[in-house]
C-alpha positions as CSV (number, residue, x, y, z in Angstrom):
1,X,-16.6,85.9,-73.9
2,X,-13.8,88.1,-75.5
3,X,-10.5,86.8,-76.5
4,X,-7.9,87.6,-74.7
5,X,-5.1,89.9,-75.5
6,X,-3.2,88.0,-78.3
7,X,-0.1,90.6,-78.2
8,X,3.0,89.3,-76.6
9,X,4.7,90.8,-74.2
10,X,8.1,90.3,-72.6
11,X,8.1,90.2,-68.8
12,X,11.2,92.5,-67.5
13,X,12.5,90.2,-64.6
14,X,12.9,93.6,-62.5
15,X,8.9,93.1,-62.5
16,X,8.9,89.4,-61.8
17,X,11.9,88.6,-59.5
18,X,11.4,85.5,-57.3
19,X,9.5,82.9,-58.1
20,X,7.3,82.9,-54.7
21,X,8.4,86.9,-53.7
22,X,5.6,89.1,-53.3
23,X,8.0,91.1,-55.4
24,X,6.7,89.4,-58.7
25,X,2.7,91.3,-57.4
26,X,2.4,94.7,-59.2
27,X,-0.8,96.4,-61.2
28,X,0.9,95.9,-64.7
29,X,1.7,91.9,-63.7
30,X,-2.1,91.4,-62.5
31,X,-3.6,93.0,-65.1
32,X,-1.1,90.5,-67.7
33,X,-2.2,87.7,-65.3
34,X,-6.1,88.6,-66.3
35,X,-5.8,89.4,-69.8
36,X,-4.2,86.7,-70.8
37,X,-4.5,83.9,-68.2
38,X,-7.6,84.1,-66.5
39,X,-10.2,81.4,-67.2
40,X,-13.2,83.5,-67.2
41,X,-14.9,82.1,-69.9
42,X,-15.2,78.7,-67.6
43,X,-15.6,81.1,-64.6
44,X,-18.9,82.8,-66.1
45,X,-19.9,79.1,-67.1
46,X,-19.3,78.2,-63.7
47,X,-21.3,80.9,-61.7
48,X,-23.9,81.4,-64.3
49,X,-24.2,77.3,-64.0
50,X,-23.4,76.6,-67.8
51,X,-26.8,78.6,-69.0
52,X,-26.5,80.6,-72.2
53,X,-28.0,83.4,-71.2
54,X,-27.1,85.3,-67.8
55,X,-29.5,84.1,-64.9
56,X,-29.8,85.7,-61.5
57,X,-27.6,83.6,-60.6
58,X,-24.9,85.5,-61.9
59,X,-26.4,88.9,-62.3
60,X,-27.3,88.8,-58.5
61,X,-23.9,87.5,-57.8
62,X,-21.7,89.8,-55.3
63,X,-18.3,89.9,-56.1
64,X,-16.1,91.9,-54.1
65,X,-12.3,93.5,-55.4
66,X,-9.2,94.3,-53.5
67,X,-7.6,96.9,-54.9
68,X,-4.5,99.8,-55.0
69,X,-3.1,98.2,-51.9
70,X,-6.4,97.7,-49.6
71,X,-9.2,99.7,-51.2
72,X,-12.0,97.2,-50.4
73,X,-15.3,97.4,-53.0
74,X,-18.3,95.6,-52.0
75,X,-21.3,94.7,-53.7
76,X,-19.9,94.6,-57.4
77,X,-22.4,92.7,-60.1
78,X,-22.4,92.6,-63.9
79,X,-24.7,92.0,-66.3
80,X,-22.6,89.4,-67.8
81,X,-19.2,87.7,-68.1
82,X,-18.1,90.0,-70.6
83,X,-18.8,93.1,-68.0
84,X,-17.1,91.6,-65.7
85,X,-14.0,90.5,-67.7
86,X,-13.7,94.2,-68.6
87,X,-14.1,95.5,-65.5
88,X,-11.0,93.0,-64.0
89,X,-8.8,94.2,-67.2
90,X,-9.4,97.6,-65.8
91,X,-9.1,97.3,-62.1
92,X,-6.0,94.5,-62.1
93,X,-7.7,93.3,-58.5
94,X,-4.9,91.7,-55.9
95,X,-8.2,89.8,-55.0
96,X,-11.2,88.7,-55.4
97,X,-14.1,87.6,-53.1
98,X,-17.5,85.6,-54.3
99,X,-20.2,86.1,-51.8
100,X,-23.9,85.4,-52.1
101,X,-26.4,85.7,-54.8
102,X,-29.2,88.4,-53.8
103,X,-32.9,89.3,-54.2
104,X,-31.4,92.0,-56.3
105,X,-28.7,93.0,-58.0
106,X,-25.9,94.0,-55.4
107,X,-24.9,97.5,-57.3
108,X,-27.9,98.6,-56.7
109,X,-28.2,97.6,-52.6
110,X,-27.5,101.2,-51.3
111,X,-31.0,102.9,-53.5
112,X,-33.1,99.7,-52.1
113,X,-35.8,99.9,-49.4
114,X,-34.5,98.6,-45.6
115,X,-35.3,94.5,-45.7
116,X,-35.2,94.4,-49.6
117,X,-32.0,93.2,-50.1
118,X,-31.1,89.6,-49.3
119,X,-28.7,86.8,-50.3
120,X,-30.7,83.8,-50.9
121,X,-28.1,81.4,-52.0
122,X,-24.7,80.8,-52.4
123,X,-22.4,78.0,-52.6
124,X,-21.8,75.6,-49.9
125,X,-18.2,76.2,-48.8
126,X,-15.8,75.1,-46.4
127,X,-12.2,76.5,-45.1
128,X,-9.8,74.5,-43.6
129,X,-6.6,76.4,-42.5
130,X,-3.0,75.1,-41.6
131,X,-2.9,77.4,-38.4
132,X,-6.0,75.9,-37.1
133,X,-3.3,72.6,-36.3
134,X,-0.4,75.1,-34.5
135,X,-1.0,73.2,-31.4
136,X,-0.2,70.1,-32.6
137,X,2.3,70.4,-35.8
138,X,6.0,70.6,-35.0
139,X,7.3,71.8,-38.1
140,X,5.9,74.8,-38.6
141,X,4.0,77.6,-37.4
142,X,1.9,80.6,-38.6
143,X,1.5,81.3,-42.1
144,X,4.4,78.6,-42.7
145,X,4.1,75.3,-44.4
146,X,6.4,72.2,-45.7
147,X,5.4,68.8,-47.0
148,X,5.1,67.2,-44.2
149,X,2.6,69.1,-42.5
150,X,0.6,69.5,-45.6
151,X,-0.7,66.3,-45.3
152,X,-2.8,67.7,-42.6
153,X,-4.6,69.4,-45.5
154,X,-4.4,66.0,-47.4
155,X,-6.5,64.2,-44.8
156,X,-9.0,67.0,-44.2
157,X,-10.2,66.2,-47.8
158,X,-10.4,63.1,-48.0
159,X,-12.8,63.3,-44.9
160,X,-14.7,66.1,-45.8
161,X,-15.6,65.2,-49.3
162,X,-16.1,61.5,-48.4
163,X,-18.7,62.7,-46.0
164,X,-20.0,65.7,-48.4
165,X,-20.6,63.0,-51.2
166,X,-21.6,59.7,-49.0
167,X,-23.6,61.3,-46.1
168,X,-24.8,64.1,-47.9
169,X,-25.2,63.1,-51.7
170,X,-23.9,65.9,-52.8
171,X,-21.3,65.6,-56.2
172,X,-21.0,68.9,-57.5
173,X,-17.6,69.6,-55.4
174,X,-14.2,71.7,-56.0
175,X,-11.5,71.9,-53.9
176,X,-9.6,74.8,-54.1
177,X,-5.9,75.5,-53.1
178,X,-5.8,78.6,-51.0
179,X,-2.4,79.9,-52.3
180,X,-0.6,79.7,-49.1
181,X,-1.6,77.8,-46.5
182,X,-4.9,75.9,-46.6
183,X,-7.6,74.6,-49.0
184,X,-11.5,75.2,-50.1
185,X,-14.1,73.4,-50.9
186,X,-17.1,75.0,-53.3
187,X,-20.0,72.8,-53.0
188,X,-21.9,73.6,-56.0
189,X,-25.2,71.4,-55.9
190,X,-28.5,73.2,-56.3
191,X,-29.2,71.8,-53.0
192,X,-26.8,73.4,-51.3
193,X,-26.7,76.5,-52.6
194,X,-30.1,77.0,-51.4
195,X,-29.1,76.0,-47.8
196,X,-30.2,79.3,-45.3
197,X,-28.1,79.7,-42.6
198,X,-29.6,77.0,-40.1
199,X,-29.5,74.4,-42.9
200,X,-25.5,75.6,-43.5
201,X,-25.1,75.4,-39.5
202,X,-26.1,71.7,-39.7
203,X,-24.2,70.6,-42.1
204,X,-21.0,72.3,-40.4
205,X,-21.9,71.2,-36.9
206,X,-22.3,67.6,-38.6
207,X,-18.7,67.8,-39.7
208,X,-17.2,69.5,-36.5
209,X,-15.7,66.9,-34.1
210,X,-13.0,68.7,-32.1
211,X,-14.3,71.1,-29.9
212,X,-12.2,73.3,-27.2
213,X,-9.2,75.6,-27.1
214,X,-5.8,74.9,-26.8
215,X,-6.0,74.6,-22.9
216,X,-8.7,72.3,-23.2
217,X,-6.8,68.9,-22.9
218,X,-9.1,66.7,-24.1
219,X,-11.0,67.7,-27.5
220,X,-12.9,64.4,-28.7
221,X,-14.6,62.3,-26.3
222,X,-17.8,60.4,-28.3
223,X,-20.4,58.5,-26.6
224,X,-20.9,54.8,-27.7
225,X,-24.0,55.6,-29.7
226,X,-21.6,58.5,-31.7
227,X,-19.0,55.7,-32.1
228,X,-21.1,54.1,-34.2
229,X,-22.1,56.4,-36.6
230,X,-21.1,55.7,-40.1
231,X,-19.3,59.3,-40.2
232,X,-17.0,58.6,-37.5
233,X,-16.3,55.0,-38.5
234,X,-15.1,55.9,-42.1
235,X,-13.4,59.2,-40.7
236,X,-11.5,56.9,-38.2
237,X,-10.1,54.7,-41.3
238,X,-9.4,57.3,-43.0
239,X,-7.1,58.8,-40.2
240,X,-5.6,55.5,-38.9
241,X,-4.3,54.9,-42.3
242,X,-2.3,58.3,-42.1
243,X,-1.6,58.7,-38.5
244,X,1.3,57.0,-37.3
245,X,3.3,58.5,-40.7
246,X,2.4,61.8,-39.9
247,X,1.8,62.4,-36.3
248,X,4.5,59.6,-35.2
249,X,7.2,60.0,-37.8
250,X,6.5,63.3,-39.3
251,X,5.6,65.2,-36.1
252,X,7.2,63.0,-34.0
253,X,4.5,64.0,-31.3
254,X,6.0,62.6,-28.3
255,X,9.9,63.3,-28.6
256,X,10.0,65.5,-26.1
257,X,8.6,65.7,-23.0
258,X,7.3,69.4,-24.0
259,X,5.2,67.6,-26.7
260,X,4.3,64.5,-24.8
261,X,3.2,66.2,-21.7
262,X,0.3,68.0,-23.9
263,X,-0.8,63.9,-25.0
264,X,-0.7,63.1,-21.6
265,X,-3.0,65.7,-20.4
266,X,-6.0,63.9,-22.4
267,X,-5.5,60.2,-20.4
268,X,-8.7,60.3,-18.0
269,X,-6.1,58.5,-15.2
270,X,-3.3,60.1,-13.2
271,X,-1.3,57.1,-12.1
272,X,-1.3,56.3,-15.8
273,X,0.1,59.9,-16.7
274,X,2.7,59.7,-14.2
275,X,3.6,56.5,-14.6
276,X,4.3,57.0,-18.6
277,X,5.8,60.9,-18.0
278,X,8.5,58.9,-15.3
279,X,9.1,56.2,-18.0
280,X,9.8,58.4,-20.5
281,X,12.0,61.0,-18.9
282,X,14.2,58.0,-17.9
283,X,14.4,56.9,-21.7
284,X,13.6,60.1,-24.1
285,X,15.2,58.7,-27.0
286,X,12.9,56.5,-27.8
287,X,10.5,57.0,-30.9
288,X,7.1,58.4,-30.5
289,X,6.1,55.4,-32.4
290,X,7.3,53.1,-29.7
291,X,6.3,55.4,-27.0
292,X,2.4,55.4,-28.5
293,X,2.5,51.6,-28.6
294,X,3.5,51.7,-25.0
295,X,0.9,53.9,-23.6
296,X,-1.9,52.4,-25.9
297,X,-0.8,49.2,-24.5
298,X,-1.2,50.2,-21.0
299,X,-4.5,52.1,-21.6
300,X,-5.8,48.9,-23.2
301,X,-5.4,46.8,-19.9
302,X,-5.9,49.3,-17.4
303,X,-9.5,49.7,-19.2
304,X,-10.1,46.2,-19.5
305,X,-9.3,46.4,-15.4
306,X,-11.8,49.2,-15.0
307,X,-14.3,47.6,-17.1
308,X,-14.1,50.8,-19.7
309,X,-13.9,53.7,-16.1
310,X,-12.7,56.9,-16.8
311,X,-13.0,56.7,-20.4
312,X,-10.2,54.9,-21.1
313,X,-11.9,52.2,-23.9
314,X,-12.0,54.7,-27.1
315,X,-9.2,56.5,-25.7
316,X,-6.8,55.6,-29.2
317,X,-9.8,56.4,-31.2
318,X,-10.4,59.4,-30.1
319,X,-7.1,61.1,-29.7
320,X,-6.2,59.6,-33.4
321,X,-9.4,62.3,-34.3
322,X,-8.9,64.6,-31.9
323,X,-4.9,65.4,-33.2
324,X,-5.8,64.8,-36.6
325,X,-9.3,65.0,-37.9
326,X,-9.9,68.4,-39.9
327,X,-10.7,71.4,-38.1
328,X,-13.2,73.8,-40.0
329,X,-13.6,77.3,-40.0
330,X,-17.1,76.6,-39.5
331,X,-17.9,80.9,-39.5
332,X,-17.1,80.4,-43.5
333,X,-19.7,77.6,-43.9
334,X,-22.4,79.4,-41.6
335,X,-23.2,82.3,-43.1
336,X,-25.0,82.5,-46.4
337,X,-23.5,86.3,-46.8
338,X,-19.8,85.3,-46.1
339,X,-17.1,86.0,-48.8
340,X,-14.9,83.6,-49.5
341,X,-11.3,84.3,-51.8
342,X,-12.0,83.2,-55.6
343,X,-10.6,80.3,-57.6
344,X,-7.7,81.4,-59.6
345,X,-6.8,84.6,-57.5
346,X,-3.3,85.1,-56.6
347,X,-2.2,85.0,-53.3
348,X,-0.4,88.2,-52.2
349,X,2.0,86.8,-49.6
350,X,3.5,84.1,-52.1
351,X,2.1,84.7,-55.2
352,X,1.0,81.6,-55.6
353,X,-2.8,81.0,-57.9
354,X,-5.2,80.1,-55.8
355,X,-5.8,76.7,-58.1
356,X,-8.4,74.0,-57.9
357,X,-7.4,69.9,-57.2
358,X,-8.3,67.3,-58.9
359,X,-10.6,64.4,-56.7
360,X,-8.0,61.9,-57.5
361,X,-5.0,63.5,-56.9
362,X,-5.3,65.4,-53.2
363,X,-2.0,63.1,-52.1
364,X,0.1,64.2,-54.8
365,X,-1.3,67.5,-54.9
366,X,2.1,69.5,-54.4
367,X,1.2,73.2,-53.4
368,X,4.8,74.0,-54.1
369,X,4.6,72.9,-57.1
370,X,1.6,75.6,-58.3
371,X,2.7,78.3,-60.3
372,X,3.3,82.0,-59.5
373,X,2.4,85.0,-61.2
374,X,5.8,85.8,-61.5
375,X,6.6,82.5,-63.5
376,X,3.8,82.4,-65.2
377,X,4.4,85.7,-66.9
378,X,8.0,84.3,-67.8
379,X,6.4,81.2,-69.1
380,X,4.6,83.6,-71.8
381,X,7.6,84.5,-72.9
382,X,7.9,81.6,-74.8
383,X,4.6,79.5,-74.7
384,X,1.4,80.3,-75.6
385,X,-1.4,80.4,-72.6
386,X,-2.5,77.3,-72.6
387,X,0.4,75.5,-72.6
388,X,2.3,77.8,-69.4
389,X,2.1,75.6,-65.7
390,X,-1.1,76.6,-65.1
391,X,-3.2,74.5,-67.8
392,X,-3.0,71.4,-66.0
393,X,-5.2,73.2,-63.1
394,X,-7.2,74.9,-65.5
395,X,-8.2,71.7,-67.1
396,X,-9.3,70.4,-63.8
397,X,-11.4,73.3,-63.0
398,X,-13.1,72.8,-66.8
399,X,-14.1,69.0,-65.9
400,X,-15.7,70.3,-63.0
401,X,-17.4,72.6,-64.8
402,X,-18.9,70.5,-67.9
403,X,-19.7,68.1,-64.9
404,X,-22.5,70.5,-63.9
405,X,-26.2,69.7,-64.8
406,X,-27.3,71.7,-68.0
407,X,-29.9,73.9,-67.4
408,X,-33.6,73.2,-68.6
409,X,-33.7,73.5,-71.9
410,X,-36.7,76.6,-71.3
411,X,-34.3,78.1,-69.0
412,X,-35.0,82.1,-69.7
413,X,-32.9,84.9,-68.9
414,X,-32.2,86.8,-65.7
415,X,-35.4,89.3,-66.2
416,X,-37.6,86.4,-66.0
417,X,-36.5,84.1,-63.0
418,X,-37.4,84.6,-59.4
419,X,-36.6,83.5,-55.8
């Protein structure tokens, strides 16, 4: 790969204002960000899967740029890492998208016959969003975030990569902060990757538990033979060891009769409803923590009284899932030809690097504490590269990569493989 630019160059703070403004974004401060900060050496490493020459694998790669405030180009491929480092110096992107690996190279797509042009692999990936939990988080809403709904995010990876690596055997995974407000997971496993789209559907209906809108009241309702299914045991001790800090305390779920009308609503039995709704609005100050005692307590006997009627058994089981197991954008793990935003992109709205977490450190993982562009670009005011705020993330993203098998040692170059 070629070295990047050695010169040093002095950020004007009129070009990097705010640490977190979109301010910071420009052309000029991108292309610094690539020439000097971008790992693509482990990037090519990465999508070429660590072979020394380049393999379909990358040369059939899409990638897709964002540039000049919206132009969209599709279907961009290189030869190599080095073409497409050159190309990213030159373009500065404000993103860029990974998509799937084709039966031919995708710059060539539009002078190919109909039905000749197909992806045939591509990562396994998954996108879990922070908007996806508006109905139930307190704190925030939208594109906004704090600590204490992040941990949200927090359990959605311990579940998902518990199941990925235990029910799945796959161990190949990178989990990748979105820059704003969500994370990704790249499952890179040969085995995945050549998942179609009914093997991708599988996996993703596998993992999907909560099912309805927000008018639908009751979201997670599993039949005793699903209760006992290895997934959902292990999810539901993964959750139960989080729930009552961040839905009781954090959330505070039922401190308001607002929010604990919208818990009621899922209890199969209307005197039980109206019996806890009078209770409460007689004595709203107490703690969601005490009031979820109470009404577990009262769905415990009235179930043992209806010899498990109206669904009442599993009840605390399954509203534990239904408020916080992780809720998938399961279109982003479907389909083989979807883009999904690239590892170490910046994120437009906060300028934030879109930088990968370490498997043993999702609860400490800090997404205000990932660098920006614009302090990054400070930071090489007086450090060198590899010792700014963003090594620490790049180091986790080389492990990952030197984790992946070596190719065969007769692997042969892209002109000679097939699919």
């Amino acid at each position: 790969m070629m070295a990047a630019d050695e010169i040093k160059m002095d950020v004007d703070e009129a070009t990097a204002v705010a640490v977190g403004g979109v301010e910071e974004i420009s052309t000029e401060t991108l292309a610094q960000y690539y020439q000097r900060l971008f790992p693509f050496s482990l990037y090519y490493q990465w999508l070429n899967y660590r072979s020394n020459e380049p393999t379909q694998a990358f040369t059939h790669r899409e990638f897709s740029f964002t540039i000049n405030d919206g132009i969209y180009l599709r279907y961009q491929s290189f030869k190599d890492g080095d073409a497409l480092q050159r190309e990213v110096h030159k373009l500065a992107p404000s993103k860029i998208d990974i998509g799937a690996v084709f039966t031919a190279q995708p710059r060539t797509a539009k002078s190919l016959q109909p039905g000749a042009f197909k992806p045939v692999s591509k990562e396994l990936v998954f996108d879990v969003d922070m908007t996806d939990y508006d109905e139930i988080r307190t704190c925030c809403q939208g594109g906004n975030i704090c600590k204490l709904c992040w941990r949200f995010m927090v359990v959605a990876m311990h579940v998902v990569d518990r199941a990925l690596r235990e029910d799945f055997g796959f161990t190949q995974l990178m989990w990748v902060y979105s820059g704003r407000r969500g994370v990704h997971c790249w499952v890179s496993d040969e085995r995945a990757r050549r998942l179609d789209d009914a093997g991708r559907r599988a996996v993703a209906g596998y993992l999907g538990l909560v099912r309805g809108g927000a008018d639908q009241s009751r979201k997670v309702n599993l039949s005793q033979r699903q209760s006992k299914h290895p997934h959902i045991i292990r999810s539901a001790e993964i959750i139960e060891e989080y729930f009552e800090s961040i839905l009781l305390v954090d959330q505070e779920i039922l401190l308001t009769r607002e929010r604990w009308t919208k818990v009621l609503a899922a209890l199969p039995d209307e005197d039980l409803r109206k019996t806890l709704d009078a209770k409460w609005s007689s004595k709203p100050d107490i703690s969601s923590v005490d009031k979820w005692s109470e009404m577990i307590d009262l769905v415990d006997k009235r179930a043992i009284r209806a010899k498990s009627k109206f669904g009442l058994a599993n009840f605390e089981r399954d509203m534990m899932l239904q408020l916080t197991y992780p809720r998938l954008d399961e279109n982003v793990t479907t389909h083989l030809n979807h883009l999904l935003k690239s590892p170490f992109c910046i994120h437009p709205k906060t300028g934030r690097v879109c930088t990968p977490i370490a498997h043993d450190k999702f609860d400490s993982f800090d997404p205000f504490q990932v660098p920006t562009l614009g302090q990054l670009l400070r930071e090489l005011n007086d450090h060198a590269p590899d010792a700014t705020s963003l090594a620490e993330y790049t180091a986790t993203f080389s492990e990952f990569v030197a984790a992946l098998p070596a190719p065969p040692q007769d692997a042969k170059s892209s002109q000679s493989l097939e699919f």
